[in-house]
BAMAR-374977 format. One record per residue (C-alpha): residue number from 0; residue in one letter; x, y, z. Coordinates in steps of 0.5 Angstrom, whole numbers, plus 500, padded with zeros to 3 digits. Example, Ala and Ser with C-alpha at 12.3 -4.5 7.8 and 13.67 -1.06 7.14 Angstrom:
[node 0; "A"; [525; 491; 516]]
[node 1; "S"; [527; 498; 514]]
end
This chain:
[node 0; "X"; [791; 601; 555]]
[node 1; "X"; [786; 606; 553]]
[node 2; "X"; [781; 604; 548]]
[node 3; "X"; [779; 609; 543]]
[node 4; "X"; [772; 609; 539]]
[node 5; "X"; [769; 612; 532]]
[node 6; "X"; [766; 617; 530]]
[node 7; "X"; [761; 613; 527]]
[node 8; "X"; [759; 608; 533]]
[node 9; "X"; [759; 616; 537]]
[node 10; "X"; [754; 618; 533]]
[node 11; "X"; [749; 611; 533]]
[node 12; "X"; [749; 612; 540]]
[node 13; "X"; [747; 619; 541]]
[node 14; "X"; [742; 617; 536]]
[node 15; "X"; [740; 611; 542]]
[node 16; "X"; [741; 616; 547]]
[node 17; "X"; [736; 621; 544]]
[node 18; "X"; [731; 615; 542]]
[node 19; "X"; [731; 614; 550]]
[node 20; "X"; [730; 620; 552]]
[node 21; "X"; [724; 622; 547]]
[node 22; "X"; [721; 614; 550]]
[node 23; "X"; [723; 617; 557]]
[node 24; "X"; [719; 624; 556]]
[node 25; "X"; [713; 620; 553]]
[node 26; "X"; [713; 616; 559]]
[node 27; "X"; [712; 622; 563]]
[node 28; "X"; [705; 625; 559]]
[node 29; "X"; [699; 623; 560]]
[node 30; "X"; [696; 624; 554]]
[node 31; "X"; [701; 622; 548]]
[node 32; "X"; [700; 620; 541]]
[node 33; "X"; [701; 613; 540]]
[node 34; "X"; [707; 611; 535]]
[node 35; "X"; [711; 606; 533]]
[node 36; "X"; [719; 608; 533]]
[node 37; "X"; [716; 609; 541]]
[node 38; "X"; [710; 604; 543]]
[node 39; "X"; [711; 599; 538]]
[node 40; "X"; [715; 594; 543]]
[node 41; "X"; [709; 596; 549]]
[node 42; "X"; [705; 589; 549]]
[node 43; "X"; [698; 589; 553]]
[node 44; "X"; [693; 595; 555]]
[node 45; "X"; [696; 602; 556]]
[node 46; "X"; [693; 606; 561]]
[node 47; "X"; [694; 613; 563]]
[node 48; "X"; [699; 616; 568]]
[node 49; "X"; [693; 617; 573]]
[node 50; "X"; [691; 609; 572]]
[node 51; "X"; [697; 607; 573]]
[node 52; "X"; [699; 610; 580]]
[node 53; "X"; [692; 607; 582]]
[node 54; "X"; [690; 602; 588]]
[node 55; "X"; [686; 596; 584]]
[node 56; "X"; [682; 591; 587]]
[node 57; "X"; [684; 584; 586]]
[node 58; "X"; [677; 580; 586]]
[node 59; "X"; [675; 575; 591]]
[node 60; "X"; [680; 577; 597]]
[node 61; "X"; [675; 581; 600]]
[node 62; "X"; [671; 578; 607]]
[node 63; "X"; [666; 583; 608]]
[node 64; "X"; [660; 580; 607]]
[node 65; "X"; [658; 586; 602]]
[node 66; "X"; [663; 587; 596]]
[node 67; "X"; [667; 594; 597]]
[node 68; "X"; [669; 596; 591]]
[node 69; "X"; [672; 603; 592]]
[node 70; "X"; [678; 603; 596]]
[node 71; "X"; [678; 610; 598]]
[node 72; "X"; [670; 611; 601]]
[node 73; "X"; [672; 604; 605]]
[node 74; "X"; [670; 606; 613]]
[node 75; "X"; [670; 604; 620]]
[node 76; "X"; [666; 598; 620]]
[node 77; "X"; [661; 599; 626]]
[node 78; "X"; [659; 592; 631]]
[node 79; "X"; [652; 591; 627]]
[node 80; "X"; [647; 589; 633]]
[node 81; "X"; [640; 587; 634]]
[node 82; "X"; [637; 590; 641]]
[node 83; "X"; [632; 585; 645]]
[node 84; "X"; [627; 586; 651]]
[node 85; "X"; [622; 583; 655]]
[node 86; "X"; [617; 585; 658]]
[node 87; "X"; [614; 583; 663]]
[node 88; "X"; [610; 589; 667]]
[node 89; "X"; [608; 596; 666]]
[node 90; "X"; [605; 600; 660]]
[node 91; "X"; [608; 599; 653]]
[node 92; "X"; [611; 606; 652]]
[node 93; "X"; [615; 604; 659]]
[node 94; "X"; [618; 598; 655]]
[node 95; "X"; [619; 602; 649]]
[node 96; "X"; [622; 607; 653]]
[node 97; "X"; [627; 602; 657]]
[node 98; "X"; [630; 599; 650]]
[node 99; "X"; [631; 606; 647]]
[node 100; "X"; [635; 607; 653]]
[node 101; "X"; [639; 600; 652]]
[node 102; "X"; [639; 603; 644]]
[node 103; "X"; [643; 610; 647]]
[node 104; "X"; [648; 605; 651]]
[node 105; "X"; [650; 601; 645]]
[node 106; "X"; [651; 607; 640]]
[node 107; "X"; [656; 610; 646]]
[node 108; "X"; [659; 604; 646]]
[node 109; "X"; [660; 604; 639]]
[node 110; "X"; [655; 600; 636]]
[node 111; "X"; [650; 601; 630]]
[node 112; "X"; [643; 599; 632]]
[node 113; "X"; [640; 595; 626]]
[node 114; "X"; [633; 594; 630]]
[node 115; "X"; [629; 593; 636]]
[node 116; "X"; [623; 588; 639]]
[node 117; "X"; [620; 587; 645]]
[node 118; "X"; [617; 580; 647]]
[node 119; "X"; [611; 580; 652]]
[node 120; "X"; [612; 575; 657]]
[node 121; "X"; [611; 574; 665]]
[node 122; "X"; [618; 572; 666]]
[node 123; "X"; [624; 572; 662]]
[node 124; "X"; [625; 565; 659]]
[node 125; "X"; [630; 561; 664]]
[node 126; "X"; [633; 557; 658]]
[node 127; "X"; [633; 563; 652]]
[node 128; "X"; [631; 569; 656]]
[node 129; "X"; [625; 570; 650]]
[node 130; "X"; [623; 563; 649]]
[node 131; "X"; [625; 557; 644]]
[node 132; "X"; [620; 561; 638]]
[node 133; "X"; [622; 568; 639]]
[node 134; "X"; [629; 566; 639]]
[node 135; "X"; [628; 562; 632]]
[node 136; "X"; [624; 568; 630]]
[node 137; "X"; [631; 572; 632]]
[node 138; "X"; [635; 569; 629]]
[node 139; "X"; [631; 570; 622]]
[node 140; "X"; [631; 578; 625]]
[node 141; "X"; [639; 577; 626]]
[node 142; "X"; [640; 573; 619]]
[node 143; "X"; [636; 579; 615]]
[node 144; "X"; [639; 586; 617]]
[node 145; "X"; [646; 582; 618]]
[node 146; "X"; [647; 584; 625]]
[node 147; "X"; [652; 580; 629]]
[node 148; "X"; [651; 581; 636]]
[node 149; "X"; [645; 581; 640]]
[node 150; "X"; [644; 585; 646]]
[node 151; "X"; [639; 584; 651]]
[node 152; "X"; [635; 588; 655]]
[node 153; "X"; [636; 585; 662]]
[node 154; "X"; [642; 581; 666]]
[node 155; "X"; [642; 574; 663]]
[node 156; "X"; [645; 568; 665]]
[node 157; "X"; [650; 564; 663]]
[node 158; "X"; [646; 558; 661]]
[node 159; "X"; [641; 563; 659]]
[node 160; "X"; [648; 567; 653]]
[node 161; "X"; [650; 560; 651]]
[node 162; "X"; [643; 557; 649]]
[node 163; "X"; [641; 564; 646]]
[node 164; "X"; [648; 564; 643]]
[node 165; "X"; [646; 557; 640]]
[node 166; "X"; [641; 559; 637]]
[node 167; "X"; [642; 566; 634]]
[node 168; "X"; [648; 564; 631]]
[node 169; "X"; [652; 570; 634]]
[node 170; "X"; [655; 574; 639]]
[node 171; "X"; [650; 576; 645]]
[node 172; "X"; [651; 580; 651]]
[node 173; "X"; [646; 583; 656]]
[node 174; "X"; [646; 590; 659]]
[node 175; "X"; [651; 589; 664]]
[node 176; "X"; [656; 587; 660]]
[node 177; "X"; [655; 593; 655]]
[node 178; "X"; [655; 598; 661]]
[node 179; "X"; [662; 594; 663]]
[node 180; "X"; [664; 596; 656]]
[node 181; "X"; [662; 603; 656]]
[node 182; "X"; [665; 604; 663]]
[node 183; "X"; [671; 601; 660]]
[node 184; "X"; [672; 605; 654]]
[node 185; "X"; [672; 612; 659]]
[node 186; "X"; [675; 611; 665]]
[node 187; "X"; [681; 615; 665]]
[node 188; "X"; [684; 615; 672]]
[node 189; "X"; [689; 610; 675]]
[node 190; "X"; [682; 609; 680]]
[node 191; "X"; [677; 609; 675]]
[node 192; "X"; [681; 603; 671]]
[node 193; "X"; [681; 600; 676]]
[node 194; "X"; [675; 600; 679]]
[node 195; "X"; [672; 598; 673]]
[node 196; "X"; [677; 592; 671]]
[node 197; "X"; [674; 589; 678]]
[node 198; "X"; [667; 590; 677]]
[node 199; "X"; [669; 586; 669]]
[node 200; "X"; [672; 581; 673]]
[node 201; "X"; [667; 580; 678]]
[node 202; "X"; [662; 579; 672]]
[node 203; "X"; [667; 575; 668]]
[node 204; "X"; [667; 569; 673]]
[node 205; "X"; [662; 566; 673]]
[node 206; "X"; [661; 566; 666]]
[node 207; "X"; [668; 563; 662]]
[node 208; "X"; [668; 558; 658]]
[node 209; "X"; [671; 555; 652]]
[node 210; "X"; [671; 549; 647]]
[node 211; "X"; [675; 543; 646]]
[node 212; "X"; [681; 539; 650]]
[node 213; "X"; [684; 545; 651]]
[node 214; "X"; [678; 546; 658]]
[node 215; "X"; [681; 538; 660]]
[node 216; "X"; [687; 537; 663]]
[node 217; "X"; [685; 533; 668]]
[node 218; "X"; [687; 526; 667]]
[node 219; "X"; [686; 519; 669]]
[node 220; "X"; [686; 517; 676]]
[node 221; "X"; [691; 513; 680]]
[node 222; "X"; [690; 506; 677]]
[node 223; "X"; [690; 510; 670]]
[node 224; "X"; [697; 507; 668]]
[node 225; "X"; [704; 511; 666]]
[node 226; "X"; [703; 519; 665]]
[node 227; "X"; [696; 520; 665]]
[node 228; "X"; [696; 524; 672]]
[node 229; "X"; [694; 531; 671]]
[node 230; "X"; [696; 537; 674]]
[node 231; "X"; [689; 536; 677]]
[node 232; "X"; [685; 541; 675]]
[node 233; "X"; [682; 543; 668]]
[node 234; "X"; [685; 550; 664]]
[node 235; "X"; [678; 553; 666]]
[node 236; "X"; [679; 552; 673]]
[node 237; "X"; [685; 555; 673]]
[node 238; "X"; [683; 561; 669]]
[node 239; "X"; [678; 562; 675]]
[node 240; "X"; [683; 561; 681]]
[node 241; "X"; [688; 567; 676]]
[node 242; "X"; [682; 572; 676]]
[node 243; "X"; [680; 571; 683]]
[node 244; "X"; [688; 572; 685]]
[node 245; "X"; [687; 579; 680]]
[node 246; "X"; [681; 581; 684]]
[node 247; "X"; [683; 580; 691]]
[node 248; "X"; [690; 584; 688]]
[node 249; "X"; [685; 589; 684]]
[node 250; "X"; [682; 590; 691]]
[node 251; "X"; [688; 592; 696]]
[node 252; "X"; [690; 597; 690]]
[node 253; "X"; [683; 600; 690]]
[node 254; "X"; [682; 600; 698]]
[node 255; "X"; [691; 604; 698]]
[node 256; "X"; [687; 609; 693]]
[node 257; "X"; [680; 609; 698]]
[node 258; "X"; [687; 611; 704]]
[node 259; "X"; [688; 617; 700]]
[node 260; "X"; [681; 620; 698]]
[node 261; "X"; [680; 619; 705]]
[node 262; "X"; [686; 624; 707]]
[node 263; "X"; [684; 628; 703]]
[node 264; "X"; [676; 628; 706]]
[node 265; "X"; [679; 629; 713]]
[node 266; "X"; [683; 635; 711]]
[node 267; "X"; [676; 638; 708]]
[node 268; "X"; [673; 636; 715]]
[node 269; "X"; [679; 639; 719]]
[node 270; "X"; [678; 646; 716]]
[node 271; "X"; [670; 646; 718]]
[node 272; "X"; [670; 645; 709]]
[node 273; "X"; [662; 644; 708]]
[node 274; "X"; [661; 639; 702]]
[node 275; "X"; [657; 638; 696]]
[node 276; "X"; [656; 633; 692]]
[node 277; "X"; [652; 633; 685]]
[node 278; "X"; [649; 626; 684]]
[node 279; "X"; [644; 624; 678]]
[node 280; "X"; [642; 620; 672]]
[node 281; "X"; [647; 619; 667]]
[node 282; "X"; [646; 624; 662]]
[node 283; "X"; [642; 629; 666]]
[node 284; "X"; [647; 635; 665]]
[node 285; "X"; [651; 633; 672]]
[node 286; "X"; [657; 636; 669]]
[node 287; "X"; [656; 642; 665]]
[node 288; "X"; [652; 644; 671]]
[node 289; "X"; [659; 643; 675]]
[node 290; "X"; [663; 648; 669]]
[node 291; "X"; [657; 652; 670]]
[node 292; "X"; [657; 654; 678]]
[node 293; "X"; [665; 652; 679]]
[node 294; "X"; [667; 653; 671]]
[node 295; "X"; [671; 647; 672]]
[node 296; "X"; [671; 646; 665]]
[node 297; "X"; [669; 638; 665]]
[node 298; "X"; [669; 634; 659]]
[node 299; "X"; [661; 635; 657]]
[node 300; "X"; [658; 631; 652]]
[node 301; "X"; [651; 628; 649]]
[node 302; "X"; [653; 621; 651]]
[node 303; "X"; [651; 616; 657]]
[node 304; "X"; [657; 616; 662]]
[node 305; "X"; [661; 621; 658]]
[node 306; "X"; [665; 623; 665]]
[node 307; "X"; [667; 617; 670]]
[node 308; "X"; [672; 620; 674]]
[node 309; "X"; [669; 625; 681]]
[node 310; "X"; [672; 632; 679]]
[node 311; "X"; [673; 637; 686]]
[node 312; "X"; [672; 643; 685]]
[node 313; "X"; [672; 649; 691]]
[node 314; "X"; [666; 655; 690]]
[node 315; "X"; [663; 660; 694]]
[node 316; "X"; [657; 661; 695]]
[node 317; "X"; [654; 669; 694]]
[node 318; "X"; [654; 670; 702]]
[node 319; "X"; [663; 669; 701]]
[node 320; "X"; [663; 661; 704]]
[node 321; "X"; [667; 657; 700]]
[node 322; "X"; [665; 650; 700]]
[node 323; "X"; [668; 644; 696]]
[node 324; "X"; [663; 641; 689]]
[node 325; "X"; [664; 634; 687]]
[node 326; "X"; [662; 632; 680]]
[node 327; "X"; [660; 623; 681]]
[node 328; "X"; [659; 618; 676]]
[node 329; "X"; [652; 618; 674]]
[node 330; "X"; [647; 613; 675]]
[node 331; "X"; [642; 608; 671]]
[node 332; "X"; [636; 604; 671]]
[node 333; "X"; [639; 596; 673]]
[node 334; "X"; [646; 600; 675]]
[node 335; "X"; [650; 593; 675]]
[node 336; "X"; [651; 592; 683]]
[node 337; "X"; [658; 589; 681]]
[node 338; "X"; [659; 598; 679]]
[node 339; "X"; [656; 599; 685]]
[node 340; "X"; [662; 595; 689]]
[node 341; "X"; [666; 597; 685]]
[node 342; "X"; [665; 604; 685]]
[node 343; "X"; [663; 605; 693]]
[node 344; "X"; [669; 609; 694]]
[node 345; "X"; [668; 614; 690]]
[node 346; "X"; [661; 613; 691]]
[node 347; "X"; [662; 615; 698]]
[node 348; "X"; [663; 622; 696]]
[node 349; "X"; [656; 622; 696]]
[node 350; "X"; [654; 620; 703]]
[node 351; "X"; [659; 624; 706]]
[node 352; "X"; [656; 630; 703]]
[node 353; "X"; [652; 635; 707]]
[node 354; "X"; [648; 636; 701]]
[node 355; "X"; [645; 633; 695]]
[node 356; "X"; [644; 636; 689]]
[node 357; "X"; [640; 631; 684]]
[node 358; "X"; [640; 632; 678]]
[node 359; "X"; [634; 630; 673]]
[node 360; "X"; [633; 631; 666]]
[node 361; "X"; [627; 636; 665]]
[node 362; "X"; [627; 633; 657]]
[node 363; "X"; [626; 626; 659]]
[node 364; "X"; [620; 623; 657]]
[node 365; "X"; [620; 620; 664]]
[node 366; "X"; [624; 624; 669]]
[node 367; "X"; [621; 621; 675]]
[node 368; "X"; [624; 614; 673]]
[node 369; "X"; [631; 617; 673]]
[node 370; "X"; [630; 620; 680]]
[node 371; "X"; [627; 613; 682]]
[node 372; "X"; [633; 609; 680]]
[node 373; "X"; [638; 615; 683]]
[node 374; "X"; [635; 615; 690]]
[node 375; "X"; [635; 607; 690]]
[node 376; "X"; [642; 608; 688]]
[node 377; "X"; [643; 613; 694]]
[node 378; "X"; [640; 608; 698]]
[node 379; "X"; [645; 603; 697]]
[node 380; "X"; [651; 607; 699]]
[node 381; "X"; [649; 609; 705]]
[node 382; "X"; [645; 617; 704]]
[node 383; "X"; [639; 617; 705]]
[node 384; "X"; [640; 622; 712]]
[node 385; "X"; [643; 627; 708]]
[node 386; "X"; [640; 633; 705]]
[node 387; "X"; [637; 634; 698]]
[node 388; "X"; [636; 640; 693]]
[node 389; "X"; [633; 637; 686]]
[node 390; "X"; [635; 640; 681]]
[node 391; "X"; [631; 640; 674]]
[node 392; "X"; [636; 641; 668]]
[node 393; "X"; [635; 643; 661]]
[node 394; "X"; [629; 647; 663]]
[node 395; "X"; [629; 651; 656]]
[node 396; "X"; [627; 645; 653]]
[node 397; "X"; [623; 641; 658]]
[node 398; "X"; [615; 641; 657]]
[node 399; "X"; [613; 647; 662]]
[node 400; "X"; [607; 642; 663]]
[node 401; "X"; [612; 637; 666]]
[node 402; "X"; [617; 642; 670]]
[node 403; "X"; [610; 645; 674]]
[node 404; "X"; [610; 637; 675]]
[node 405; "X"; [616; 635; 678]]
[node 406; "X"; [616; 642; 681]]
[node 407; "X"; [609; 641; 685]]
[node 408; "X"; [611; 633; 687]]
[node 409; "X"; [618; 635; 690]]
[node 410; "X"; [619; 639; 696]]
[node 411; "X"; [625; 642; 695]]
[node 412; "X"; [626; 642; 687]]
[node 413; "X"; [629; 648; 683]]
[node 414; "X"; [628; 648; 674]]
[node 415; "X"; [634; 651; 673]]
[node 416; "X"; [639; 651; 665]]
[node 417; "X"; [646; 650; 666]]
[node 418; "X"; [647; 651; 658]]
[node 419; "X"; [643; 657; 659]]
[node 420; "X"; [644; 659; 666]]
[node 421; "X"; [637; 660; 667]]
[node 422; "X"; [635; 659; 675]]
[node 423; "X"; [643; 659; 677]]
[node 424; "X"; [642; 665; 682]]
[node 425; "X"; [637; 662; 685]]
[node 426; "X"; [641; 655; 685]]
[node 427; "X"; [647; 658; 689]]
[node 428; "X"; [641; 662; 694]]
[node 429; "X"; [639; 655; 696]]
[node 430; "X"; [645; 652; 697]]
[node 431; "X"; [647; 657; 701]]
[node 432; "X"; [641; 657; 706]]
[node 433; "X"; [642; 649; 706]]
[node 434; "X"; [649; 648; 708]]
[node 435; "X"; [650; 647; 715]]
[node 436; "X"; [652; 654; 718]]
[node 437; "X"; [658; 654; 724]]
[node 438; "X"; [654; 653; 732]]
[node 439; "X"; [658; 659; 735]]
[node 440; "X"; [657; 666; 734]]
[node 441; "X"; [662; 670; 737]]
[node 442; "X"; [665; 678; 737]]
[node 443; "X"; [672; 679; 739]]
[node 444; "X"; [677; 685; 738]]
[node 445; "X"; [683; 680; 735]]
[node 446; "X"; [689; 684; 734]]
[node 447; "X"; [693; 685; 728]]
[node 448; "X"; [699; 680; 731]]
[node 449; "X"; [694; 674; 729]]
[node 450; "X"; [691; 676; 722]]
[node 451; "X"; [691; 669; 722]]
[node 452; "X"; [684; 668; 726]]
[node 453; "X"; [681; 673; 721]]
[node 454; "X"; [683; 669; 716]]
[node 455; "X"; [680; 663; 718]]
[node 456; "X"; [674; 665; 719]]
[node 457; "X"; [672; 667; 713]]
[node 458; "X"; [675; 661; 711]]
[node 459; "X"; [671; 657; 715]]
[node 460; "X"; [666; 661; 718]]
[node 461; "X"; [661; 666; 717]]
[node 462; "X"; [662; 673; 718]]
[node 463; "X"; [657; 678; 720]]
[node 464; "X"; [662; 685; 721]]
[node 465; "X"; [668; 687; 721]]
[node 466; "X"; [671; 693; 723]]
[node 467; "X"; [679; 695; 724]]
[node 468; "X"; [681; 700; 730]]
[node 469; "X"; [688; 702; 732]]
[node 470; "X"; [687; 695; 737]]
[node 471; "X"; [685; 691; 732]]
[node 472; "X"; [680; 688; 728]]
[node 473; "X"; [674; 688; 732]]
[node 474; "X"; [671; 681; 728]]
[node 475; "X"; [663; 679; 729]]
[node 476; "X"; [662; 672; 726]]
[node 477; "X"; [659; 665; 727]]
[node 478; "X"; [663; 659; 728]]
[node 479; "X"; [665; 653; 729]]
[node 480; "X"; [667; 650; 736]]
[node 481; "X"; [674; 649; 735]]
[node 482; "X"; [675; 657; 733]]
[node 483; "X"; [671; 660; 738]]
[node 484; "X"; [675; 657; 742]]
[node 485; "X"; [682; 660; 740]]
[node 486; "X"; [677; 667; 739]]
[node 487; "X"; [675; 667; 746]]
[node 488; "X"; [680; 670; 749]]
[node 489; "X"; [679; 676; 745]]
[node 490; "X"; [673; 676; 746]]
[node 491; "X"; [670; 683; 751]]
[node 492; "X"; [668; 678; 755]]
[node 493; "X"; [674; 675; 757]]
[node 494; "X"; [678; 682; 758]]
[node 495; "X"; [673; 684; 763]]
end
């Protein structure tokens, strides 16, 4: 059964059809006449479309302690941190120096530095590190600026973190723990994670804690009754033995990669390869000095260890000698020994070197401290036989004062700019009058048969002539023993 309508009702409800369509239309402007055929039904306030389609802040859910109230300027809250220091010798200016240096780390790692004291001590404090009265003057500094992590200056202990923690009221961290933290954030080899997460480890042992029962499950004894034996240790020992089983796997790993750094050395060393290690203070231009020889195009930035992982890259020197250039991880004053361990095998890039180029930052205010606490950090690996250029970087804008300083204290020192280029060539000269040249010199007519021989001593050795006749190359060169002796029997010598 079909059901018909009237033209009536037809009529009511294109007229019902167009009134919606008239509201829909004025829905979609965003400034139109109020009238009441359209807006009479509306109840509560009308905004405009923009207003609508907006974000509102509901009052009250917010737990910044300052109000945000415009959600589109909203940004990346930053750790706020309160930087402390003690010092305990040298001048003023040392100690100021020390704490804007700890101030750089913390804006590398990521931290909004608030403010910075220094306390004049002989000893730093065995319980707070500054004192009971300086910690509650600290914890008023803390409670002002609204910091809520204290850095300090220095390794503490973990008495000395709780008791200072306990009074501040906030997190506290000292300048190994920051280091820790910035090494974690760059490394990005499989090596260099690893060697950092072992170096954090062994920071971390000591220094567990926590609160409340959840540290107690050791239990009664044997005469406790029914169901009161625990598993025998409590949750924080058990953390330990997990963390030391972590370590000892941490370091079967890293000495497998040690194995093939290893391989790779001998290699270099199987082919006579001379090596050259570029070792400095963080920050001192390490890497754009590596991009600048080799054009290696390492990361390079304005940041303390900017670049953790070593870069090997094969150079030549002006005479034709190729030798291999080893970007290493940069150094700081109070290096964490737990680094130092942890980074040894890649350290020892270093020590097995046949040369050094130091570098220094020319624009420091104190350069001589940044060679100090390089050379300390050489001594620890094992380096201190092998042979040393200073290089002075960023010498356009070090103070010439400065550059005739260093330049008249250090034997074997060379101001150079790797931004600029400036002293380059002298640096490659220099280089190739220190690394160890071949013992042997020999001249052979080597036939052309074994073109090989040839080749490799200009790989390997030092080339002096060479001159081609219808026998053969008639080659004179220095090199080492053991191609001297797959040379000798071409040698006239030898055919007589």
């Amino acid at each position: 059964m079909t059901s018909s309508s009237s033209p009536s009702q037809d009529t009511k409800r294109l007229a019902h059809a167009y009134a919606e369509g008239l509201r829909a239309d004025a829905l979609m402007e965003e400034d139109v006449a109020w009238s009441h055929e359209i807006d009479g039904e509306r109840d509560g306030d009308q905004f405009d479309r923009s207003e609508r389609a907006a974000l509102r802040r509901i009052a009250g859910l917010s737990t910044e302690l300052e109000d945000v109230t415009e959600v589109e300027y909203r940004q990346l809250r930053l750790e706020r941190v309160v930087l402390v220091g003690v010092w305990t010798s040298g001048t003023v200016q040392d100690a100021e120096n020390s704490l804007a240096e700890l101030a750089a780390l913390a804006e590398t790692a990521g931290a909004l530095v608030l403010d910075g004291v220094i306390q004049r001590r002989d000893t730093p404090d065995a319980a707070t590190y500054i004192g009971s009265g300086k910690a509650n003057e600290l914890r008023d500094i803390v409670l002002e600026t609204g910091a809520d992590t204290v850095i300090c200056d220095g390794e503490l202990s973990p008495a000395q973190l709780i008791h200072l923690e306990d009074v501040v009221k906030v997190k506290v961290i000292d300048r190994t723990a920051l280091i820790l933290d910035i090494f974690a954030q760059h490394a990005k080899s499989r090596e260099g994670k690893a060697q950092v997460a072992l170096a954090q480890m062994q920071y971390m042992l000591p220094r567990l804690r926590g609160w409340g029962q959840s540290l107690s499950r050791q239990m009664g004894g044997g005469s406790g009754g029914l169901a009161t034996r625990g598993p025998g240790e409590t949750k924080i020992e058990t953390d330990r033995r997990r963390i030391r089983e972590k370590m000892a796997k941490m370091r079967r790993e890293i000495a497998e990669m040690k194995t093939g750094r290893e391989i790779k050395r001998q290699e270099r060393r199987r082919h006579k390869v001379p090596s050259v290690a570029i070792a400095g203070y963080t920050n001192a231009g390490k890497s754009s000095l590596l991009n600048r020889l080799t054009g290696a195009g390492v990361l390079v930035e304005n940041a303390l260890f900017a670049t953790l992982d070593p870069t090997v890259r094969r150079a030549q020197t002006p005479s034709g000698r190729l030798y291999t250039l080893a970007d290493t991880v940069g150094f700081v004053r109070h290096l964490p020994h737990h680094l130092v361990e942890a980074f040894r095998s890649t350290m020892e890039e270093v020590g097995d070197s046949d040369l050094i180029l130091h570098v220094v930052d020319g624009s420091h205010p104190n350069p001589e401290e940044q060679l100090a606490a390089v050379r300390e950090v050489i001594t620890d690996v094992g380096a201190t036989d092998v042979p040393e250029i200073v290089v002075i970087n960023k010498a356009d804008a070090a103070d010439p004062l400065v550059l005739q300083r260093l330049l008249r204290i250090e034997k074997r020192a060379i101001a150079v700019s790797a931004r600029t280029g400036q002293g380059i060539e002298e640096l490659l000269a220099l280089i190739d009058d220190d690394l160890p040249r071949p013992s042997v010199e020999i001249e052979a007519l080597v036939p052309y048969t074994h073109g090989r021989l040839v080749a490799r001593a200009h790989s390997e050795g030092e080339v002096i002539s060479e001159e081609h006749t219808p026998e053969g190359t008639v080659l004179k060169a220095r090199v080492h023993e053991e191609l001297a002796a797959e040379l000798a029997p071409y040698a006239p010598a030898s055919a007589l």
